[in-house]
C-alpha positions in Angstrom: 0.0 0.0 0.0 1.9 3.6 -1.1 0.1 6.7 0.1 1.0 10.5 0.4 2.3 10.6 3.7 1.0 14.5 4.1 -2.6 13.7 3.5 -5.3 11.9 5.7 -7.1 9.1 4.9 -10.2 8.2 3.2 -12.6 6.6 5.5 -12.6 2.7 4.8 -8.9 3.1 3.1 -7.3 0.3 5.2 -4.8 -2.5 3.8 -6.0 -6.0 3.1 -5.8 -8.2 6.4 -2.8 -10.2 6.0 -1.8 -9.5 2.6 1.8 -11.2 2.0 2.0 -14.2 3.7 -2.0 -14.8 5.2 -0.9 -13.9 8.8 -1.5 -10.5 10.7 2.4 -9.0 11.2 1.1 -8.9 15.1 -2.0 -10.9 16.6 -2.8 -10.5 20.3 -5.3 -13.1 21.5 -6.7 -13.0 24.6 -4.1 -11.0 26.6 -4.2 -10.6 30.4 -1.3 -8.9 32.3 -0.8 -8.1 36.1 1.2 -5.9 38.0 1.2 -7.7 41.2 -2.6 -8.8 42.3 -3.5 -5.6 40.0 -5.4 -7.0 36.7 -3.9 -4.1 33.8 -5.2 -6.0 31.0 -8.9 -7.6 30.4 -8.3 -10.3 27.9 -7.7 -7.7 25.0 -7.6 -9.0 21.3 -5.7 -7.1 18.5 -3.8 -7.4 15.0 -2.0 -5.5 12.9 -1.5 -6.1 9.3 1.5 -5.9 6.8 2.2 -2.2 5.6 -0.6 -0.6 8.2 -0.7 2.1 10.4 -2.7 0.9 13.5 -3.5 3.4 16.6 -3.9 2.1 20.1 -6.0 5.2 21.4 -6.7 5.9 25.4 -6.4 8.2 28.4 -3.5 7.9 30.9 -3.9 4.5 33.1 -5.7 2.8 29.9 -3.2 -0.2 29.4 -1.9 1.3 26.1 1.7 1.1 27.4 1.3 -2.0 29.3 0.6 -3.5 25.9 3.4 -2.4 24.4 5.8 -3.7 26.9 3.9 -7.1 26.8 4.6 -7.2 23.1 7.9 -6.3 23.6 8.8 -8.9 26.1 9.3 -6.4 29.0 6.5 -7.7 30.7 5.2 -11.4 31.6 1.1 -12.5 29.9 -0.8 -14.0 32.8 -2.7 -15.5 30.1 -3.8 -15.2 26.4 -0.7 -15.4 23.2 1.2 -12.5 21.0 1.8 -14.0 17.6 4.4 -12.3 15.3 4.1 -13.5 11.4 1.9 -16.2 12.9 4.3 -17.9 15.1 3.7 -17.5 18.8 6.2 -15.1 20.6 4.3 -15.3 24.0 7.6 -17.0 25.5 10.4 -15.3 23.9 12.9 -13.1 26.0 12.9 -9.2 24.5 16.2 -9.6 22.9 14.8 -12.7 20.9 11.5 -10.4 19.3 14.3 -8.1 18.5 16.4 -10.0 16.8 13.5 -10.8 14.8 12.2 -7.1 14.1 10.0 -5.8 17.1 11.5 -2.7 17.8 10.2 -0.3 20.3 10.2 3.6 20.7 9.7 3.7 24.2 7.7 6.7 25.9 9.5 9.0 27.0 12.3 8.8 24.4 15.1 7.4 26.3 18.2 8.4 24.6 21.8 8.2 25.8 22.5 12.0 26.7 25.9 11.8 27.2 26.4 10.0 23.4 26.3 12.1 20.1 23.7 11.7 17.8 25.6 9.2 15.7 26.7 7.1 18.5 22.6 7.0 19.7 22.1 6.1 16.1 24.6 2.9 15.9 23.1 1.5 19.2 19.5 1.2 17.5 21.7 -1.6 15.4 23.3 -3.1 18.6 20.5 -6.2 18.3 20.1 -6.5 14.6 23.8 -6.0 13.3 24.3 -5.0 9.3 25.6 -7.6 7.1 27.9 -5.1 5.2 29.7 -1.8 5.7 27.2 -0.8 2.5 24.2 -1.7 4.4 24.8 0.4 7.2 25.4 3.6 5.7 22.4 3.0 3.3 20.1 2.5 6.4 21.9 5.5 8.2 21.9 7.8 5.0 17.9 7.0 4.9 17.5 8.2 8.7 19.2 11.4 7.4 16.9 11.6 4.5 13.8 11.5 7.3 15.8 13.6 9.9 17.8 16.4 7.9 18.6 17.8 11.4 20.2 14.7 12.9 22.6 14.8 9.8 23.0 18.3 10.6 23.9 17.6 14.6 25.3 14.2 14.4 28.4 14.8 16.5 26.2 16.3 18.9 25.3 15.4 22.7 21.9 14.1 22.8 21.4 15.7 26.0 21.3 19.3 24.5 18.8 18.8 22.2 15.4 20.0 22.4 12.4 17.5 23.0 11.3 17.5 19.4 14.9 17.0 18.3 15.4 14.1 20.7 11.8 12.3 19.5 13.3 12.3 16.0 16.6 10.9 17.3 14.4 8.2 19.6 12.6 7.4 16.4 15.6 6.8 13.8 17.9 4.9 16.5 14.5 2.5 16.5 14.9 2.7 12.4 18.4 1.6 12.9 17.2 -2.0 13.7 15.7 -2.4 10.2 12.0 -2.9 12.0 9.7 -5.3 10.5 7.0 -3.9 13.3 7.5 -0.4 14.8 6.5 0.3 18.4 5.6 3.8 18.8 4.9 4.4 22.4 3.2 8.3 22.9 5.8 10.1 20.3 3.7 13.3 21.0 4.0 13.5 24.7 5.5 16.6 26.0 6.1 18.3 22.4 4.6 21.4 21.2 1.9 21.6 18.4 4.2 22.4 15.6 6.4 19.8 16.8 3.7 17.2 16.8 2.6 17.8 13.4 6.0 17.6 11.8 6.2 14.3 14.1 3.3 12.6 13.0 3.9 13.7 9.0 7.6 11.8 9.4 5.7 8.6 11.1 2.8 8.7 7.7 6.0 8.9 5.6 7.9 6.0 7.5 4.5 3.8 6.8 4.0 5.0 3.4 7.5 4.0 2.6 6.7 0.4 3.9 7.1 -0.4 7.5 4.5 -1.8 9.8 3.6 0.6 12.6 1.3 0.1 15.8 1.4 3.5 17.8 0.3 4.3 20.8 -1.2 7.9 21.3 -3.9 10.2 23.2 -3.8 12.6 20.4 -6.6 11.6 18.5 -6.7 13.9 15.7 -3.1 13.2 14.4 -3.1 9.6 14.9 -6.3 8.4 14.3 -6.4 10.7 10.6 -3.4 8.8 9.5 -4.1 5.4 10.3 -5.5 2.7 8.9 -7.6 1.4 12.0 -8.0 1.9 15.6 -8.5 0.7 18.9 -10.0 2.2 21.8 -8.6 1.2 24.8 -9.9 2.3 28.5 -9.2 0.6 31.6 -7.6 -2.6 30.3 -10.3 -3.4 27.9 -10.9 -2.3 24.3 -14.3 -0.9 23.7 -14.3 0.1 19.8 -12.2 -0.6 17.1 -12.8 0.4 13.3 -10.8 2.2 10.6 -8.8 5.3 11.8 -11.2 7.6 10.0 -14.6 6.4 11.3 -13.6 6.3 15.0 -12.4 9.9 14.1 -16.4 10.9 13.7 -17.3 8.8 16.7 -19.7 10.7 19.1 -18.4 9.2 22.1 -14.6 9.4 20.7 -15.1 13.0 19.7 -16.4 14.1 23.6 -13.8 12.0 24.8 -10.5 12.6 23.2 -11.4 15.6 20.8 -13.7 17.5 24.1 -16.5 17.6 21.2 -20.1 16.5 22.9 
């Protein structure tokens, strides 16, 4: 599926479920987690197909980044199975789903302040290693192409950057690893409107050019116009899904999320 990456979607424009090899890229069945005798996950069910754009949408204290750390391996199922190309990965250490292309751009960012931009860049590779010199600059040359300023700063400190700068490094160190399916935990949080938007265009282009993307968000309006479905997820349980577009003109989405009644 190739799409402008600066445009929103038609409503119903969504990829065919499972169109290269007849399983979902990611399948959650039935997933329960616990912190302790706390219950953060209902049994949720979710999939997200090769080449889409899929939202995870909810308020703080939802679940939404309880799910990404139980698809990352960071967190233990009490019950239920995560499939990955249709093999289970439910007992697979983290470094083992990403080895095999589950990356994960944590909330919060996460970089190394006291490495440049280049070094933060080459330890995105440190669990998926290049098979050629060639290879890695070619990967590295297209997270300059996305992130002009990175080139432009790469021998400086993380640390001084801004908080838009350091999303965009957070976001190609995670590119670094060659993702087959890219976790995008709350890129938006803490970022100023201007920041968001150029955020959020760079994320439509990274699907457009082919990579699998589940994101997690509470901004509504720039995640759910660019993706091809979504889920609604409030208190460990998801109570809608649909394509990104028609949970966009939800009623109860809209008062919720948008503060339209």
């Amino acid at each position: 599926m190739t799409r402008s990456p600066d445009t929103d979607k038609p409503s119903g424009e969504t990829s065919a479920p499972g169109t290269s090899s007849g399983a979902p890229v990611l399948e959650m069945t039935d997933v329960v987690i616990h912190y302790g005798r706390i219950q953060a996950l209902h049994g949720i069910s979710l999939r997200v197909d090769e080449g889409e754009l899929v939202t995870l949408l909810g308020a703080n204290g939802a679940g939404k980044s309880t799910t990404m750390r139980g698809i990352s391996g960071l967190l233990k199922l009490s019950q239920g199975d995560i499939r990955f190309h249709g093999e289970s990965i439910t007992k697979l250490a983290p470094h083992e789903r990403v080895s095999r292309g589950i990356i994960q751009v944590p909330e919060g960012r996460h970089i190394f302040p006291g490495m440049t931009v280049l070094e933060n860049l080459d330890m995105g590779c440190y669990g998926r290693k290049f098979e050629s010199k060639a290879a890695y600059s070619q990967a590295l040359d297209q997270v300059f192409e996305l992130f002009p300023r990175l080139k432009e700063r790469r021998k400086q400190y993380g640390g001084t950057m801004s908080g838009g700068e350091q999303q965009m490094l957070a976001i190609g160190r995670g590119l670094m690893a060659r993702p087959k399916l890219l976790l995008l935990d709350e890129p938006s949080m803490g970022l100023a409107p201007m920041v968001i938007q150029q955020i959020f265009s760079i994320i439509a282009q990274i699907n457009a050019e082919g990579t699998t993307i589940l994101l997690v968000e509470q901004n509504a309006q720039q995640a759910l116009s660019r993706s091809d479905r979504g889920y609604i997820l409030e208190t460990g349980s998801i109570l809608k899904e649909g394509p990104g577009r028609d949970l966009l003109v939800d009623d109860a989405v809209r008062e919720a999320y948008l503060g339209v009644a």
